[in-house]
C-alpha beads as a LAMMPS data file, in Angstrom:
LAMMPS data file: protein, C-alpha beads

424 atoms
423 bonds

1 atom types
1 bond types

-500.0 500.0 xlo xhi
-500.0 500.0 ylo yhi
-500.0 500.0 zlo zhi

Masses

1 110.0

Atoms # bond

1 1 1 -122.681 393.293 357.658
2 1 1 -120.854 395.049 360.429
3 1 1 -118.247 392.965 362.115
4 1 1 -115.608 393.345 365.079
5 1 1 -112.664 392.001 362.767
6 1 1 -112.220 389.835 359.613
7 1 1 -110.058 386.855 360.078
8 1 1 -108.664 384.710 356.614
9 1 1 -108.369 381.458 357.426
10 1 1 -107.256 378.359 355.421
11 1 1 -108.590 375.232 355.176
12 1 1 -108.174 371.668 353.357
13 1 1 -107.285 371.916 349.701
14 1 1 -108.362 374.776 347.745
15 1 1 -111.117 376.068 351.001
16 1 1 -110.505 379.679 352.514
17 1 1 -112.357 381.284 354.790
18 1 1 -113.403 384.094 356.438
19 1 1 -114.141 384.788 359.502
20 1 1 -115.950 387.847 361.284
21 1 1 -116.765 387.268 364.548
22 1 1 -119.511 390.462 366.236
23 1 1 -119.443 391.557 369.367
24 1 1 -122.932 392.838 369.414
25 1 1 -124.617 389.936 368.518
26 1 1 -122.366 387.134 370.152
27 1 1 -122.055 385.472 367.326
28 1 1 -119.962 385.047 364.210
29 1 1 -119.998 385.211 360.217
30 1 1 -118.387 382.984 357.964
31 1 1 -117.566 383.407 354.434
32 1 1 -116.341 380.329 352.478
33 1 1 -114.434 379.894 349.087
34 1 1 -114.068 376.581 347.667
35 1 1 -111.848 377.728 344.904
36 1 1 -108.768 379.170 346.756
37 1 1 -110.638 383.027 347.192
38 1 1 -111.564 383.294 343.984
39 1 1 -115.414 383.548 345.176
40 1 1 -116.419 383.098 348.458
41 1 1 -119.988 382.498 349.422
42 1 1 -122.291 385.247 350.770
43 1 1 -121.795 384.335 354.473
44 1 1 -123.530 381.931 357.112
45 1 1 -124.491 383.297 360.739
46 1 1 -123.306 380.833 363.624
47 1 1 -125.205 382.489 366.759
48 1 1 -123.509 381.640 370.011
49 1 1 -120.139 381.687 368.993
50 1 1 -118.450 384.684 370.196
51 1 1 -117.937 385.580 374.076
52 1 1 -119.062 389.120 374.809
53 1 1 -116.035 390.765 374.408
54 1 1 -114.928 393.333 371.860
55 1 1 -111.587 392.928 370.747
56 1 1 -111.257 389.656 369.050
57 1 1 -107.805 388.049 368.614
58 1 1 -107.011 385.192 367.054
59 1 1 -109.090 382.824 364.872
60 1 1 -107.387 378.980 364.610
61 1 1 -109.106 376.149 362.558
62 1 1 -109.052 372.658 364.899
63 1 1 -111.165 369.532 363.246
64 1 1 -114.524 371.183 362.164
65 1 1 -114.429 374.316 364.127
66 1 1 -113.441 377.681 364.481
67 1 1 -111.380 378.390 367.748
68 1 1 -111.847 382.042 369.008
69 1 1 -109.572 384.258 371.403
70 1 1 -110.804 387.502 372.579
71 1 1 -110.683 390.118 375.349
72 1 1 -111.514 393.538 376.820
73 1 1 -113.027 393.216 379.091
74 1 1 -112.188 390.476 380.386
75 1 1 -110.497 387.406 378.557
76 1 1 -113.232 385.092 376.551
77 1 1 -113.378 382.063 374.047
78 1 1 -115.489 380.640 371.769
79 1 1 -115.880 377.962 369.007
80 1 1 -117.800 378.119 365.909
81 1 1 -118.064 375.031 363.503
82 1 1 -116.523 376.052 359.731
83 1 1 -119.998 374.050 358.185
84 1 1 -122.451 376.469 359.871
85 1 1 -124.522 375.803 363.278
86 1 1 -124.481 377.117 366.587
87 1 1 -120.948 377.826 368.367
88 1 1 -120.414 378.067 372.100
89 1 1 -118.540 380.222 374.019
90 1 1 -116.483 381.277 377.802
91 1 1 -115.536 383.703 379.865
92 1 1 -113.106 383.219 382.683
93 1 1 -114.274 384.395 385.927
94 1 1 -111.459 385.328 387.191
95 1 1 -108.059 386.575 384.649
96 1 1 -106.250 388.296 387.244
97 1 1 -105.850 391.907 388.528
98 1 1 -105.578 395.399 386.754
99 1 1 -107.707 394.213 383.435
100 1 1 -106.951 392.616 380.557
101 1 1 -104.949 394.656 377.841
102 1 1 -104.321 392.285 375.470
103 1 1 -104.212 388.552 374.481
104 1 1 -103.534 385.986 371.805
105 1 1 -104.023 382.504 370.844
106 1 1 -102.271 379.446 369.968
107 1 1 -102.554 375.722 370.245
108 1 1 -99.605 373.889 372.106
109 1 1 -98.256 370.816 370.402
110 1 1 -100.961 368.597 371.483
111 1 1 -103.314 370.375 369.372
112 1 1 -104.962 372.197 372.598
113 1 1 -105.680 376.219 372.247
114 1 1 -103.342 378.300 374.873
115 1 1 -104.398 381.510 375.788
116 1 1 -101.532 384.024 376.387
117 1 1 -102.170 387.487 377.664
118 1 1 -100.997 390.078 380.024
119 1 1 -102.894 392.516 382.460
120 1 1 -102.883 396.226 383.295
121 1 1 -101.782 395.661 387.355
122 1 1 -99.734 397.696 389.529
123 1 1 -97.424 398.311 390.363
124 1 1 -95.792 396.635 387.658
125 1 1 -97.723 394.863 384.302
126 1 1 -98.136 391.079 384.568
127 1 1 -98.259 388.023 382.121
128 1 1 -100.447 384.526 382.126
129 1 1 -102.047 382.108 380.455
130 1 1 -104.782 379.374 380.289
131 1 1 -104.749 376.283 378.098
132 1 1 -107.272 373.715 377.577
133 1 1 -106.455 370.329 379.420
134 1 1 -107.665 368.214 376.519
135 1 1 -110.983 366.987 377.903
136 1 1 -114.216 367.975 378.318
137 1 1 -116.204 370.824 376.389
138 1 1 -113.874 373.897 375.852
139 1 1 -116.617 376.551 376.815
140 1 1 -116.051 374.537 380.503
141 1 1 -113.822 376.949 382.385
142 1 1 -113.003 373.408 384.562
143 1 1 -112.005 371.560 381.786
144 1 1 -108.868 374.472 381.509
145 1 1 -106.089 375.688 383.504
146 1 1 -104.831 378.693 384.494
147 1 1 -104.376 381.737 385.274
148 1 1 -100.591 380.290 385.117
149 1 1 -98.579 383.442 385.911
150 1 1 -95.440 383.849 383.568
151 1 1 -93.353 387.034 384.122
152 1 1 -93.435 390.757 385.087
153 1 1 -94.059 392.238 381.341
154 1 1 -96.340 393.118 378.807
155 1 1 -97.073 392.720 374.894
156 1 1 -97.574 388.915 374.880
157 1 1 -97.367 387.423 371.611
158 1 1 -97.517 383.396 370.781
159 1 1 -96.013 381.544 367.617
160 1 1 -96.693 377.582 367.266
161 1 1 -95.206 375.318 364.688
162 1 1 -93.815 372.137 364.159
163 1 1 -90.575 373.822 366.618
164 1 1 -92.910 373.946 369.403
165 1 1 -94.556 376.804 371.142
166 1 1 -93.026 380.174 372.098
167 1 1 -94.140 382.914 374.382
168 1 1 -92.552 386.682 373.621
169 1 1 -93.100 389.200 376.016
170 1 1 -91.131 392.635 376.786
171 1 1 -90.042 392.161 380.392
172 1 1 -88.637 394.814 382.969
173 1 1 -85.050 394.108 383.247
174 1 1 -84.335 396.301 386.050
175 1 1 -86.333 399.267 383.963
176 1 1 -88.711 401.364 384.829
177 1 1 -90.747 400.410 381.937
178 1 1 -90.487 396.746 379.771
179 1 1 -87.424 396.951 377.853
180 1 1 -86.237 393.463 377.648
181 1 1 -86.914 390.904 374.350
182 1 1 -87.722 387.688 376.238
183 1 1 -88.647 384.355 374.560
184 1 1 -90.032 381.107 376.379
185 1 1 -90.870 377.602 375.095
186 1 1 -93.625 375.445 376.453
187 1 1 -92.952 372.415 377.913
188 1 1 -96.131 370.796 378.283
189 1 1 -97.901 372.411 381.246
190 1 1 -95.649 375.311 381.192
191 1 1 -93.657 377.826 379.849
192 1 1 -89.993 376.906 380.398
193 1 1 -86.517 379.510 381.316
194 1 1 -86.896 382.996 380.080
195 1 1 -84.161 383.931 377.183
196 1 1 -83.673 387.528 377.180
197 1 1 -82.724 388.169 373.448
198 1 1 -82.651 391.640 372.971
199 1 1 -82.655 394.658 375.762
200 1 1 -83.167 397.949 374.189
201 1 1 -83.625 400.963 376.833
202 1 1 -84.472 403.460 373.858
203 1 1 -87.731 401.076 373.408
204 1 1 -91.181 403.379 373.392
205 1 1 -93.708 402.457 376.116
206 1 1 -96.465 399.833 374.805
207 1 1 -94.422 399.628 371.738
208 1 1 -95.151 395.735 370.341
209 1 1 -94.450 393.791 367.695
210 1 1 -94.945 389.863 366.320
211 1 1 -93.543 386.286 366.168
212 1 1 -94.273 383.527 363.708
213 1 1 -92.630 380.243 362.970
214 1 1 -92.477 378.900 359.124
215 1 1 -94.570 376.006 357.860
216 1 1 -92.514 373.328 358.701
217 1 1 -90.826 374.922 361.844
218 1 1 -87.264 375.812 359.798
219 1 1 -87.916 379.675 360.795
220 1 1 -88.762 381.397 363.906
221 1 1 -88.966 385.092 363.583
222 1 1 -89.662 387.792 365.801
223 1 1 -90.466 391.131 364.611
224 1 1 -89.986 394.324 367.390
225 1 1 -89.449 397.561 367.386
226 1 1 -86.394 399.400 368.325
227 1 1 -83.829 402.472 368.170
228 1 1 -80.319 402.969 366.731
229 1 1 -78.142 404.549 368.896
230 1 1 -78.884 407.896 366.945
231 1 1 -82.493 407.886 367.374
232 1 1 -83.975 406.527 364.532
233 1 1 -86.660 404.083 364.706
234 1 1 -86.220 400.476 363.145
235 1 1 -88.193 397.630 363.080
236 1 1 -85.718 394.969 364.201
237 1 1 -85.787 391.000 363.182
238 1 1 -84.224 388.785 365.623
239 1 1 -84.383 385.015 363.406
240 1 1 -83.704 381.585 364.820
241 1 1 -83.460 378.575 362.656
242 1 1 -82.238 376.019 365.304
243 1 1 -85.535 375.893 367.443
244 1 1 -84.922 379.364 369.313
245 1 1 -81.609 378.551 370.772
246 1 1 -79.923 381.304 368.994
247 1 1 -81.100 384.210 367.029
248 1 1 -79.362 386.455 364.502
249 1 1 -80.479 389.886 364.289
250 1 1 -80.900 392.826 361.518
251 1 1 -82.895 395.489 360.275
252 1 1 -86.103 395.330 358.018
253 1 1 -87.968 398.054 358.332
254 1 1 -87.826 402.508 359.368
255 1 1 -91.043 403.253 361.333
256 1 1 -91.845 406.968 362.070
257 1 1 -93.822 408.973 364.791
258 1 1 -97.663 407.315 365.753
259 1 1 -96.877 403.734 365.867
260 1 1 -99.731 402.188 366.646
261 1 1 -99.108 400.670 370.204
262 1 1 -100.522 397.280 371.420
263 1 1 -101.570 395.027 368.586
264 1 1 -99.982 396.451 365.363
265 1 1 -97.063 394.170 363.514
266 1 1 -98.221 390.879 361.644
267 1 1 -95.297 389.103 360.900
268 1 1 -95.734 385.847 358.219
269 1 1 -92.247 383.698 357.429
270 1 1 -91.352 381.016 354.941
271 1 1 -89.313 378.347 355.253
272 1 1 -86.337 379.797 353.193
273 1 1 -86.553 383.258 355.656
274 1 1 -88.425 385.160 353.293
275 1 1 -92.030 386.715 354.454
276 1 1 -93.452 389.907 355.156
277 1 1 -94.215 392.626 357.904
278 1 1 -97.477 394.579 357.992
279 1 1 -97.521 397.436 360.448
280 1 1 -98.797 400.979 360.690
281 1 1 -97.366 405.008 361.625
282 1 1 -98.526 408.196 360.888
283 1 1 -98.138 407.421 357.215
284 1 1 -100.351 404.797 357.435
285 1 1 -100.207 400.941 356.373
286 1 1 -96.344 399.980 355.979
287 1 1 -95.530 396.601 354.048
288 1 1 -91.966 395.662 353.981
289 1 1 -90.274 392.330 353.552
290 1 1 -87.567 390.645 355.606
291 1 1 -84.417 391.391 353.839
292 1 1 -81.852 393.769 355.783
293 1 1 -82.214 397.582 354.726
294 1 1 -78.642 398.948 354.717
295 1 1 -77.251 400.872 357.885
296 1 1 -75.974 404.167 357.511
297 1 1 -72.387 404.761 356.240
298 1 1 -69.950 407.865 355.856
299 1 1 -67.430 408.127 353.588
300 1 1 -64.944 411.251 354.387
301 1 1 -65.471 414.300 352.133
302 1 1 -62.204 415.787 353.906
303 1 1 -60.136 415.634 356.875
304 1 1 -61.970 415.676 359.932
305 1 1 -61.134 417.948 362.769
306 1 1 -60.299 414.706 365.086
307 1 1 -57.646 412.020 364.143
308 1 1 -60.369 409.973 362.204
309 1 1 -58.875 406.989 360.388
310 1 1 -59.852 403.372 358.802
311 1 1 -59.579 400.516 360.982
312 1 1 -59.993 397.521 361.421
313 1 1 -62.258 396.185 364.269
314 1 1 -63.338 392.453 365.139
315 1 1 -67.073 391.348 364.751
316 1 1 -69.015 389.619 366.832
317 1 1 -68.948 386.305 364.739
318 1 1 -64.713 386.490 365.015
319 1 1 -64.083 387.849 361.752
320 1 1 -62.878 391.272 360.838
321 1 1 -65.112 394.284 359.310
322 1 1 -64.224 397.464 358.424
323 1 1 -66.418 400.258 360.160
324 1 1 -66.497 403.775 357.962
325 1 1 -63.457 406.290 359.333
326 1 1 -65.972 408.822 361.224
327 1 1 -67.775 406.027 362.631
328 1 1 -64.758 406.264 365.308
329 1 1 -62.422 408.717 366.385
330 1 1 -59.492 408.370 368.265
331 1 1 -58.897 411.987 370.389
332 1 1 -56.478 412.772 372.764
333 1 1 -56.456 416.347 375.177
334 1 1 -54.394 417.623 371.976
335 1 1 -56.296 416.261 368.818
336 1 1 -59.954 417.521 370.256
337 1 1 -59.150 420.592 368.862
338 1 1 -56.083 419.858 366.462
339 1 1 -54.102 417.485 364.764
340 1 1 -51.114 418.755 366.791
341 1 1 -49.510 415.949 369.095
342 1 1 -50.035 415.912 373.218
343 1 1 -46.359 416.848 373.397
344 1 1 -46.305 419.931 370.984
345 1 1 -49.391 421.030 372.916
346 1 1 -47.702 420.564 376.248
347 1 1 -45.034 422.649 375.085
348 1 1 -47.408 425.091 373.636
349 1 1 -48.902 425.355 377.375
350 1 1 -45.088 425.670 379.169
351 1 1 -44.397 428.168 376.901
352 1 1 -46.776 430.151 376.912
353 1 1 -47.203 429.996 380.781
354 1 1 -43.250 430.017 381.122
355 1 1 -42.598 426.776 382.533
356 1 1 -43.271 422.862 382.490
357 1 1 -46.476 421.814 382.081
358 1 1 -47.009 417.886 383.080
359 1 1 -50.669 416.273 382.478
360 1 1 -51.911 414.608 385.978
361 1 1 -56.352 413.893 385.086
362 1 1 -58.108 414.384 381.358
363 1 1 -61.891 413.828 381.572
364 1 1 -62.969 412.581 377.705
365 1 1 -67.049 414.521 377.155
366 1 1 -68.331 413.500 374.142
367 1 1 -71.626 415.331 373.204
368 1 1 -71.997 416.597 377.102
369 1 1 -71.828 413.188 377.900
370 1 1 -68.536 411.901 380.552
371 1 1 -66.894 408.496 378.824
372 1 1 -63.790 408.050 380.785
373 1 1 -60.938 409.869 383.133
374 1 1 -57.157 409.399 382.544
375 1 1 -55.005 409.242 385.550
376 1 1 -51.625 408.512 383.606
377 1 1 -50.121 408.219 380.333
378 1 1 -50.972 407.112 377.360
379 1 1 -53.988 410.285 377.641
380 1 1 -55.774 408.897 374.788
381 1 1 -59.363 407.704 374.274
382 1 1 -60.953 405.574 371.429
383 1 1 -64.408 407.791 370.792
384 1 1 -67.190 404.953 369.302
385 1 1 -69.524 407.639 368.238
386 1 1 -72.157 405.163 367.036
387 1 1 -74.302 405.697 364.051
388 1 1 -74.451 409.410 363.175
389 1 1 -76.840 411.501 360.542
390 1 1 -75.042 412.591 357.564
391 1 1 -74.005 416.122 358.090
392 1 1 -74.231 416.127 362.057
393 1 1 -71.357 418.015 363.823
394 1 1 -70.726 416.579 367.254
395 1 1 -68.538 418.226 370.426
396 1 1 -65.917 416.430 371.853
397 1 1 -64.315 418.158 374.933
398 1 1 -61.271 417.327 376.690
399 1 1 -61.168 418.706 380.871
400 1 1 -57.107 418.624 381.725
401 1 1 -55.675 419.063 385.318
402 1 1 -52.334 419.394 384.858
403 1 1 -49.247 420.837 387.005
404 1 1 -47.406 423.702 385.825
405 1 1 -43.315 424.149 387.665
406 1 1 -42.295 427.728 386.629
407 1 1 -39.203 428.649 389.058
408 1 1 -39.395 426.191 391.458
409 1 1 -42.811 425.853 392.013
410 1 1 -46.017 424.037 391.349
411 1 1 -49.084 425.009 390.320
412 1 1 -52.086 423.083 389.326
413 1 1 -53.895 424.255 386.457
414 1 1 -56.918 423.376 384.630
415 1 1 -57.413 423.919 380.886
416 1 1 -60.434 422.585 378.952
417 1 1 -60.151 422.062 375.108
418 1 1 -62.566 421.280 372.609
419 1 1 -62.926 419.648 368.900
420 1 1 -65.853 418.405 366.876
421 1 1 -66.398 415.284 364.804
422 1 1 -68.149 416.126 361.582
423 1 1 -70.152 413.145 360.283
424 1 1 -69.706 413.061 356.473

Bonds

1 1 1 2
2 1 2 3
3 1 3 4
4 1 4 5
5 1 5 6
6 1 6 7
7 1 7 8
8 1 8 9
9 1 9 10
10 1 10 11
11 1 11 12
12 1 12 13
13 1 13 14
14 1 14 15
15 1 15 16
16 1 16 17
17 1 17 18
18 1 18 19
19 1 19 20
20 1 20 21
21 1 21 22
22 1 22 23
23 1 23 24
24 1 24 25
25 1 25 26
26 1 26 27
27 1 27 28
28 1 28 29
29 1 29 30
30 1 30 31
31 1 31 32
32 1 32 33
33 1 33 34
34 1 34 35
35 1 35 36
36 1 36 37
37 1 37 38
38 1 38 39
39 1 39 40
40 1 40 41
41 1 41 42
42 1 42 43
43 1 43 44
44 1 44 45
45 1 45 46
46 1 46 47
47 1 47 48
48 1 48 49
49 1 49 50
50 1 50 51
51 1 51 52
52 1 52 53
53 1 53 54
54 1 54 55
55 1 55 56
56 1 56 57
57 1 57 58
58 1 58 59
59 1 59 60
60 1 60 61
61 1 61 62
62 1 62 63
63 1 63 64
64 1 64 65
65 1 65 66
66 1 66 67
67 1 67 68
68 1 68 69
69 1 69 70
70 1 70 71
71 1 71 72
72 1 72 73
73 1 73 74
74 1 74 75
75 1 75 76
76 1 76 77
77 1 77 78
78 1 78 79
79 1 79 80
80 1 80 81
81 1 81 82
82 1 82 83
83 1 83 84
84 1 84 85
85 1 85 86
86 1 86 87
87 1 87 88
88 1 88 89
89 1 89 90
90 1 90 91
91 1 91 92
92 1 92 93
93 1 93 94
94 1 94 95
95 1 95 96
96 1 96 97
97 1 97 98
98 1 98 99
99 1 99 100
100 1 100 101
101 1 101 102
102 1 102 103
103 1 103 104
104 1 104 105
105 1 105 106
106 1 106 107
107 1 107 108
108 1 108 109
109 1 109 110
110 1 110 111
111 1 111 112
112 1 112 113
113 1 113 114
114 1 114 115
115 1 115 116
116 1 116 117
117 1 117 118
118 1 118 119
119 1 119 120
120 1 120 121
121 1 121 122
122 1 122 123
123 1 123 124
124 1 124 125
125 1 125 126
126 1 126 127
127 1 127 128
128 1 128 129
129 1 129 130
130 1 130 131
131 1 131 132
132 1 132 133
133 1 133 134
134 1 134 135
135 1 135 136
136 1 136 137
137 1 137 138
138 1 138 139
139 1 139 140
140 1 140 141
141 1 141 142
142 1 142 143
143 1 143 144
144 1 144 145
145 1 145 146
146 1 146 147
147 1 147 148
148 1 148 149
149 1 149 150
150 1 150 151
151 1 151 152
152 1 152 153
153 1 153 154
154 1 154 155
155 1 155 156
156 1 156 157
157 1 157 158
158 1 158 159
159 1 159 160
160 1 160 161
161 1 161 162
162 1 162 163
163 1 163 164
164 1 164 165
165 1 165 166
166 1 166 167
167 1 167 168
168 1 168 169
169 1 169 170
170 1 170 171
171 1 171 172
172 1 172 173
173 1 173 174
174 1 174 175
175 1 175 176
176 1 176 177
177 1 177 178
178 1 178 179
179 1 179 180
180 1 180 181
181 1 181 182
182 1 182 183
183 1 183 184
184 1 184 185
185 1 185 186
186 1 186 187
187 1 187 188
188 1 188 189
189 1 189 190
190 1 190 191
191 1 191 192
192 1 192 193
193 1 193 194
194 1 194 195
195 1 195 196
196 1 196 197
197 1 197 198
198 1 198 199
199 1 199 200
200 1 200 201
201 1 201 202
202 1 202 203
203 1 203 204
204 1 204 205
205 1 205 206
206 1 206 207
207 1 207 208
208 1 208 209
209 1 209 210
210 1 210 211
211 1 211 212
212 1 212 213
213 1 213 214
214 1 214 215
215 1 215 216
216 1 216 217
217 1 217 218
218 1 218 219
219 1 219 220
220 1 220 221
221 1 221 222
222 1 222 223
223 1 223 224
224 1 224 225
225 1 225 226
226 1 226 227
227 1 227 228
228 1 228 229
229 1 229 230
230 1 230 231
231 1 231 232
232 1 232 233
233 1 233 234
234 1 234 235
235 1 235 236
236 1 236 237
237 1 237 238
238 1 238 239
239 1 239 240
240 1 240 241
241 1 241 242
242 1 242 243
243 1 243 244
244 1 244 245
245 1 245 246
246 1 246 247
247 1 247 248
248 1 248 249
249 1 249 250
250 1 250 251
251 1 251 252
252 1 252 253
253 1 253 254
254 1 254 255
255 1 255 256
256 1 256 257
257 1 257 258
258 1 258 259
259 1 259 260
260 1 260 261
261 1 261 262
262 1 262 263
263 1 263 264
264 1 264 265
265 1 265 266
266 1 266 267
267 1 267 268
268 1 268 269
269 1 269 270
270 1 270 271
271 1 271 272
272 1 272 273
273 1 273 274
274 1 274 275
275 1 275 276
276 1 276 277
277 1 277 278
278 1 278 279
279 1 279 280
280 1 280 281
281 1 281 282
282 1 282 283
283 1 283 284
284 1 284 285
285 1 285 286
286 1 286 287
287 1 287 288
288 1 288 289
289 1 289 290
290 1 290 291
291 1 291 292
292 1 292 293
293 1 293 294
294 1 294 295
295 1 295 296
296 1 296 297
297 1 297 298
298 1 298 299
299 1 299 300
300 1 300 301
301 1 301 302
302 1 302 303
303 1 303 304
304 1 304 305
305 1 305 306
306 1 306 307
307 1 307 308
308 1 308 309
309 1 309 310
310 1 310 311
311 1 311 312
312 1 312 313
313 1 313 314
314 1 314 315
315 1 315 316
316 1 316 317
317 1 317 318
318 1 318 319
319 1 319 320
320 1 320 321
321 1 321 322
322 1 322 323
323 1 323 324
324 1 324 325
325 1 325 326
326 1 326 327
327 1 327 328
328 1 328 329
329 1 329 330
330 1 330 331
331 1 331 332
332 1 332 333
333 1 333 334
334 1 334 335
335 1 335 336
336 1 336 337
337 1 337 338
338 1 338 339
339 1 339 340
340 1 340 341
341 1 341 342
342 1 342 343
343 1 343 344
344 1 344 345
345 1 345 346
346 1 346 347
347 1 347 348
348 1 348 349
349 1 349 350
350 1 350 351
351 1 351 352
352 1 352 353
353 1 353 354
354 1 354 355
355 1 355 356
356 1 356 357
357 1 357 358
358 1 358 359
359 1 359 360
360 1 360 361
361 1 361 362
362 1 362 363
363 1 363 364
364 1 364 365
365 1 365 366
366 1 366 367
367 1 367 368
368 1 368 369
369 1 369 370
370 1 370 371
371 1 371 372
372 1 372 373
373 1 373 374
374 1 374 375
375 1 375 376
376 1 376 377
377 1 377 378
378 1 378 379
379 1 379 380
380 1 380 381
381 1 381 382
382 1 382 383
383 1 383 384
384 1 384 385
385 1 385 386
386 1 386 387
387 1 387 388
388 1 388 389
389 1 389 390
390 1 390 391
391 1 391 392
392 1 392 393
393 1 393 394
394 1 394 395
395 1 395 396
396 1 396 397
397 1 397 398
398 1 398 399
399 1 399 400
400 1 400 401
401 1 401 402
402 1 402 403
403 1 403 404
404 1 404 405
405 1 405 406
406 1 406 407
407 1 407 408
408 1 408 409
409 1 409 410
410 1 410 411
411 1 411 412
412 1 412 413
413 1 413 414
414 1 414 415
415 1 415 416
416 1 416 417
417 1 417 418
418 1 418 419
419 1 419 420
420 1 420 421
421 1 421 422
422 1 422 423
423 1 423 424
């Protein structure tokens, strides 16, 4: 029996079910286990209990019946009861401009279904939403509200708990492209102040991942990609357990080439922070869980080519951590190409050009890239090479305008001098 999607579902005590809701037929299947899953039964048909659209959603339980989200095209709803009989379903008339690309479900904390998704418009992508006023049949488009616009953004995603209900969208931020991690909480008819959490310009267009909130609301978790400043792809967790007024942020999960875009993570959460993340790549179905995966760390083989040496650098929670040695690299006009001092270099330069050299502009490149211009002394610059692979060499160039007195007279030269960092 050929369905549009499969949707477990769990009920009162030791029921499960299952729900496949089909898109040809307008209707839905459910399979029922009274024993926890063990065995489920071999399926009841409720006709009239999908909307005619063919990418189904989300599938809530509410009272006796199944509450369905779907979309494309278009945005649709539908219930169907969990005892069998006929269902009913919607489809809003009008959803907004551009198309529907995708949409999910939730109820708000009055135990009303809220419809979150965002459309395909131009020139930039657009969120909304529709919730159910309370009264009234819900396959009555009256008896809801909306479209409610939101934000500029895409990738809507919707986790309700005993915390409330938050929105998560990717926003613009000034981008061409959604690059921001926003996160809204409804306040009753509406979504409330947007709280960027996360902007991450390296972010992949379409690129979107999950929220869910624990059982009893001690954990909110949301589940996105993103890129270390190297490149490499990470699935990033940014967790709240204070209602979403703060999050803490880490690293669960590498993801390669061929994420799927759109609707790919499924993110589930305990109330301890422990749960698990379901997405897939070009290697297929990925499971990890939520604990941190460990960042990459050198440890120097042998003296780097650059001044290269332990420190000690604040964190961001006020204490102290100590960063690997080639993580940073401290390079002056001299040291980018020796360990030799700025003044025995100097003096290297008058003699060789037979007269004084004094240093007037040094331009710091690092990797073809410009970080900073000196204009007077000290002509030193703190590299922060971020995160590098193990074994990558990296050019750090030094551009010096200096003036050279030989005899009496000036004369502005320019010398540029070059090192490498060597990532152990």
């Amino acid at each position: 029996m050929r369905t549009s999607g499969v949707f477990p579902v769990l009920g009162g005590g030791s029921t499960v079910y299952v729900v496949g809701p089909r898109y040809v037929h307008n209707d839905s299947v459910v399979w029922t286990s009274l024993d926890g899953g063990t065995n489920f039964n071999g399926g009841v048909v409720n006709p009239d209990s999908y909307p005619s659209k063919s990418d189904p959603g989300d599938v809530l339980l509410s009272g006796g019946e199944f509450l369905i989200g779907a979309s494309n095209a278009g945005l649709g709803f539908s219930t169907s009861p969990s005892g069998g009989g006929a269902g009913t379903h919607l489809e809003f008339a009008d959803p907004g401009p551009g198309g529907v690309a995708g949409a999910r479900m939730e109820l708000d904390p009055s135990g009303n279904p809220l419809i979150a998704y965002w459309n395909l418009s131009s020139p930039v992508y657009q969120t909304f939403f529709y919730r159910y006023k309370g009264l009234g049949p819900k396959n009555v488009e009256t008896n809801w509200e909306g479209p409610i616009a939101v934000g500029n953004g895409y990738e809507t995603r919707l986790a309700g708990g005993p915390a409330g209900l938050f929105l998560v969208d990717q926003e613009y931020a000034g981008n061409t492209y959604p690059t921001a991690l926003v996160v809204r909480k409804f306040a009753g008819t509406s979504f409330g102040p947007p709280q960027t959490i996360a902007a991450d310009a390296g972010s992949e267009l379409f690129d979107g991942g999950a929220a869910a909130q624990s059982f009893s609301g001690t954990h909110f978790d949301i589940a996105w990609p993103g890129k270390r400043s190297d490149g490499t792809r990470v699935m990033k967790l940014y967790s709240s357990t204070n209602g979403g007024a703060s999050f803490t942020t880490s690293e669960i999960a590498h993801f390669g080439s061929a994420y799927s875009i759109r609707e790919n993570a499924q993110l589930a959460v305990a109330d301890n922070g422990g749960g698990w993340l379901t997405y897939s790549d070009e290697g297929g179905l990925k499971v990890a869980d939520l604990n941190p995966i460990p960042r990459p760390r050198c440890r120097p083989r042998s003296r780097p080519t650059t001044r290269a040496r332990k420190r000690r650098f604040p964190s961001r929670r006020g204490r102290s951590t100590s960063r690997c040695a080639c993580r940073r690299a401290a390079s002056s006009p001299s040291r980018a190409s020796s360990p030799a001092s700025a003044k025995r270099k100097r003096k290297g330069l008058s003699k060789s050009l037979g007269g004084k050299v004094k240093f007037k502009q040094v331009v710091f490149i690092y990797d073809g890239k410009k970080l900073t211009v000196k204009k007077k002394k000290p002509f030193r610059y703190l590299i922060d090479p971020g995160a590098m692979l193990p074994g990558s060499t990296h050019i750090v160039k030094t551009k010096v305008t200096a003036i050279l007195t030989k005899k009496g007279k000036e004369k502005k030269i320019k010398r540029t001098l070059q090192g490498t960092i060597k990532a152990c």
